[in-house]
C-alpha positions in Angstrom: 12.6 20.8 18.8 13.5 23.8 17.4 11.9 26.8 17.9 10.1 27.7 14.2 8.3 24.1 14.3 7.2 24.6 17.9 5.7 28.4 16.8 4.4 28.2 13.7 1.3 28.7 12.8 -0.6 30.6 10.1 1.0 31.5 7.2 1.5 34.9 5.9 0.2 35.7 2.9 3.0 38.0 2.0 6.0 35.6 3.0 5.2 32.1 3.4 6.0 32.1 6.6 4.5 31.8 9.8 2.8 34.5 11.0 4.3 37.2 13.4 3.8 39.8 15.6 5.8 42.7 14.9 8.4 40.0 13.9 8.1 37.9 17.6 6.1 34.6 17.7 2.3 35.1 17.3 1.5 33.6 20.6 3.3 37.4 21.9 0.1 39.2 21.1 -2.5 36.8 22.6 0.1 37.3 26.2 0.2 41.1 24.7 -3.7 41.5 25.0 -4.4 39.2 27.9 -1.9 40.9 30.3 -3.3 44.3 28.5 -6.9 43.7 29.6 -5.8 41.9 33.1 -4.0 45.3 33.7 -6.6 47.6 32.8 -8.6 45.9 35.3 -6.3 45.8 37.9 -5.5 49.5 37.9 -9.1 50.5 37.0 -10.3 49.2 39.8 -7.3 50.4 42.0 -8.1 53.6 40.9 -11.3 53.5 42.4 -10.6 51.8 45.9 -9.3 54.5 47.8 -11.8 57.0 46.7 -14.9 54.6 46.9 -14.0 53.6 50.3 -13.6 57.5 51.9 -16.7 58.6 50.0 -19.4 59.7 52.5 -22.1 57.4 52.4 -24.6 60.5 51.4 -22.4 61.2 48.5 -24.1 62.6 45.3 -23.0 63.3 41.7 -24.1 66.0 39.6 -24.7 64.5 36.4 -23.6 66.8 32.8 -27.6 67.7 32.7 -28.0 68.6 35.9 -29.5 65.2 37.4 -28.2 64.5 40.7 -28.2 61.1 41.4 -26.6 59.1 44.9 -23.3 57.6 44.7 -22.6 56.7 48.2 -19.6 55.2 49.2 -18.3 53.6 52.0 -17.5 56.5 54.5 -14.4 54.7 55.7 -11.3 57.2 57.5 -8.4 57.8 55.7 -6.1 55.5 57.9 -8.7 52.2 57.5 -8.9 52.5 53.9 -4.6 53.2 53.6 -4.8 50.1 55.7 -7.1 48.0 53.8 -5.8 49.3 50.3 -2.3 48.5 51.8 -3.5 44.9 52.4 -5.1 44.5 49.1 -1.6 45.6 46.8 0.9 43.7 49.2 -1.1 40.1 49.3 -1.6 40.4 45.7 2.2 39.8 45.2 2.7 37.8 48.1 -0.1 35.2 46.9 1.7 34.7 43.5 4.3 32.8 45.3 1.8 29.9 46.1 0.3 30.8 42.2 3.8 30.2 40.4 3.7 26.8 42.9 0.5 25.4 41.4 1.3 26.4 37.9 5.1 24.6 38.3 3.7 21.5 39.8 -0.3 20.8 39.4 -1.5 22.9 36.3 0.8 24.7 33.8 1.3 28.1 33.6 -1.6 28.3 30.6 -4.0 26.6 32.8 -2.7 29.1 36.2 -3.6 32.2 33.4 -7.0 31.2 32.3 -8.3 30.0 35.9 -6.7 32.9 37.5 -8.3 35.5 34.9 -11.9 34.0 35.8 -11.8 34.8 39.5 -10.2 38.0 39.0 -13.0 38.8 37.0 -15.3 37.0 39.3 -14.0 39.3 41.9 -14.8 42.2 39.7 -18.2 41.2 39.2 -18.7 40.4 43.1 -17.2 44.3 43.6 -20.0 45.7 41.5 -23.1 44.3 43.7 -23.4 47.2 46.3 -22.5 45.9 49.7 -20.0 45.7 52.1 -19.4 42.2 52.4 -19.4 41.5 48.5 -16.9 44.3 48.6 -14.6 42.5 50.3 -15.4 39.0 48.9 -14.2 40.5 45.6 -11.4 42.1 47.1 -10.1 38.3 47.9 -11.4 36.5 44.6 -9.6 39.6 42.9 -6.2 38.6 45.5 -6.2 35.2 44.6 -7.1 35.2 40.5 -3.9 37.9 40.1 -1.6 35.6 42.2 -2.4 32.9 39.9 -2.4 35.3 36.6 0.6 37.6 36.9 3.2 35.6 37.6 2.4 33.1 35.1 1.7 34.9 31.9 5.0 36.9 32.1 6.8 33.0 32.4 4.9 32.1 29.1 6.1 35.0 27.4 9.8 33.6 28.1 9.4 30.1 26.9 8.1 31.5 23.4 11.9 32.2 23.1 13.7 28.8 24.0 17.0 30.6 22.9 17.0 33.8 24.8 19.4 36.8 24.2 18.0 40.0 22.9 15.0 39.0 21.0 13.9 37.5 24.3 14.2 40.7 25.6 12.7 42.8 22.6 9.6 40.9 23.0 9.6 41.5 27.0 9.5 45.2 25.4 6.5 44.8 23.4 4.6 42.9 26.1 5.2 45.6 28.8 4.1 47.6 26.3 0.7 46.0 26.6 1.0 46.4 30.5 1.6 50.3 30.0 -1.7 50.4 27.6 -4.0 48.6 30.3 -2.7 50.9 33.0 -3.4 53.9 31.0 -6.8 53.2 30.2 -8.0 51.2 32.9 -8.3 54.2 35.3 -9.7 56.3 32.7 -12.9 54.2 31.7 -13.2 52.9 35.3 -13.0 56.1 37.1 -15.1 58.1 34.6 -17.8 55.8 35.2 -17.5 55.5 39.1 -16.7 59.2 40.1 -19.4 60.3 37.2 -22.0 57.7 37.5 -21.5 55.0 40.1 -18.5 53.4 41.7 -20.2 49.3 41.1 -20.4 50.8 37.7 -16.4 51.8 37.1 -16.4 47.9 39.4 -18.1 46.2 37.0 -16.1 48.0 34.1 -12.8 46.4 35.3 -14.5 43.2 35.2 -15.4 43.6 31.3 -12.2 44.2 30.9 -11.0 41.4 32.2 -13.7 38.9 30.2 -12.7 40.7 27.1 -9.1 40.0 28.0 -9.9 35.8 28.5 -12.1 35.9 25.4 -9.0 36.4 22.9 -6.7 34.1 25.9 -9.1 31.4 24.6 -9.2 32.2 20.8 -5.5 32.6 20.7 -3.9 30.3 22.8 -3.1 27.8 20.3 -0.4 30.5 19.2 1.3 29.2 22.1 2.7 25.9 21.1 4.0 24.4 23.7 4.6 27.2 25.6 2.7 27.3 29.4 1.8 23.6 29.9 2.9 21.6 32.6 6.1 19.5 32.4 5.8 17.7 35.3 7.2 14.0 35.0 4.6 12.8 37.7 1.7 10.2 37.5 -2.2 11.5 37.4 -2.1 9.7 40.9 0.7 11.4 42.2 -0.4 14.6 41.1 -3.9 14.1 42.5 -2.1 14.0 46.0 0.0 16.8 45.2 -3.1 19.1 44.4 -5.5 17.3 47.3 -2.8 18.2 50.0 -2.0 21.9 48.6 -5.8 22.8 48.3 -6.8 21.2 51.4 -4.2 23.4 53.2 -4.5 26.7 51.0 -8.6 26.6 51.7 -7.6 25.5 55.5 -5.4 29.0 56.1 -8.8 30.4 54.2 -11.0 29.1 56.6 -8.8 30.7 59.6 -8.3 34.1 57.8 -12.2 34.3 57.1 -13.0 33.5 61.1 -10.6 36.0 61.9 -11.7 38.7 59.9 -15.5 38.1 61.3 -14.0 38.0 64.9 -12.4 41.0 64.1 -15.4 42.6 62.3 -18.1 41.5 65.7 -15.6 43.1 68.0 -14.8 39.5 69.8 -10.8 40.6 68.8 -9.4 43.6 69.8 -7.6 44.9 66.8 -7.6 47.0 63.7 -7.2 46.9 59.9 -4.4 49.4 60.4 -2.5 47.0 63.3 -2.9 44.4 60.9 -1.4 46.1 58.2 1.7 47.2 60.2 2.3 43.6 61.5 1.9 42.3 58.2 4.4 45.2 56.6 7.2 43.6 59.8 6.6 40.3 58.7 7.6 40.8 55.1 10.6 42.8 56.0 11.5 39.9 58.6 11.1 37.3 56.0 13.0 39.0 53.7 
């Protein structure tokens, strides 16, 4: 099939041709914008962690007229939140190994993209209810939506250029571009509104984001053509098994980290988030 049947899509007015985006296949700015938005969350709310976890829980803000209003955060020390922010970045690349695994066998990268997007904005959402446990719940809906996401949309942007070579690599250009944009603004809007107003606020920003950012996934995605499905030869049946044993075991290891962090958390095990930070930095560096 060659690549301008598998692309095209609404005609330009101007040419008769399909439509473009800055001369790359349309399907470029719906990746463009998704990865745009996913990123402005992503940074947004990184912007905020460290901050909102060292803030004194009697912190105040002085507002432009003079209100002062609480903002308290969650009066951590500097070495538990390094440890915990450390956590956060490192399993957020590590889990998009088991995310480029689901979309390569079970779902499609397009399907990885759009399921991944809703728990990282699930995870925004979670972040913005004030308390400490929904802090961290987000925290691991926001983990395991990226490590579905980010892998996956950067693979779609390659198979909208079956051919390769330079233009491949151009439109690699113009998509980063889009990554650049997110981070820029992201911590701008979101830290505005937490350091200003309210950190769930600047939270709950991030989140918008990322709905916005799944809002024009969905209206664009038939840009796409074939791009991002799944082109696995296997049976529904065998694929059934494939995704029963893969979830069973993913929500197993769940299960053990979540016991483990409340046996950590009542005191029943004798460690910290910065040990468990440090073991897990040895472990990557052994495994690599």
């Amino acid at each position: 099939m060659s690549t301008e049947s598998t692309f095209a899509g609404p005609q330009n007015p101007n040419t008769g041709g399909p439509k473009t985006f800055f001369g790359h296949p349309r399907g470029l700015s719906t990746l463009f914008f998704t990865e745009m938005w996913e990123r402005f969350s992503y940074y947004g709310m990184r912007a905020l962690l460290t901050l909102f976890m060292t803030a004194a829980t009697t912190n105040i803000v002085t507002q432009s007229d003079g209100t002062i209003i609480q903002n308290p955060g969650m009066g951590l020390d500097i070495a538990t939140a390094g440890a915990i922010y450390g956590l956060y970045t490192s399993l957020v690349y590590i889990l998009a190994l088991p995310g480029g695994w689901v979309a390569d066998n079970l779902w499609g990268q397009r399907k990885a993209v759009w399921v991944g997007g809703w728990i990282i904005a699930a995870g925004h959402f979670t972040m913005a209810i004030p308390s400490t446990y929904t802090f961290f719940l987000g925290l691991i809906f926001i983990i395991c939506g990226t490590g579905l996401l980010k892998p996956n949309v950067s693979t779609i942007v390659g198979e909208l250029y079956p051919d390769g070579g330079a233009r491949r690599d151009a439109g690699f250009s113009i998509f980063y571009m889009g990554i650049n944009l997110g981070a820029l603004f992201g911590p701008l809007v979101a830290a505005w509104l937490g350091e200003a107003h309210h950190w769930h606020w600047g939270f709950g920003a991030a989140g918008v984001g990322m709905v916005l950012g799944l809002i024009q996934y969905r209206l664009g995605v038939g840009h796409l053509g074939n791009a991002g499905l799944l082109k696995s030869e296997d049976s529904r049946e065998v694929l059934a098994a494939k995704s029963k044993k893969f979830f069973g075991t993913f929500f197993a290891v769940f299960a053990a980290v979540v016991l483990f962090g409340f046996l950590v958390s009542n005191g029943t095990i004798s460690v910290t988030l910065t040990q468990i930070a440090q073991w897990l930095g040895y472990s990557v560096l052994v495994l690599v």
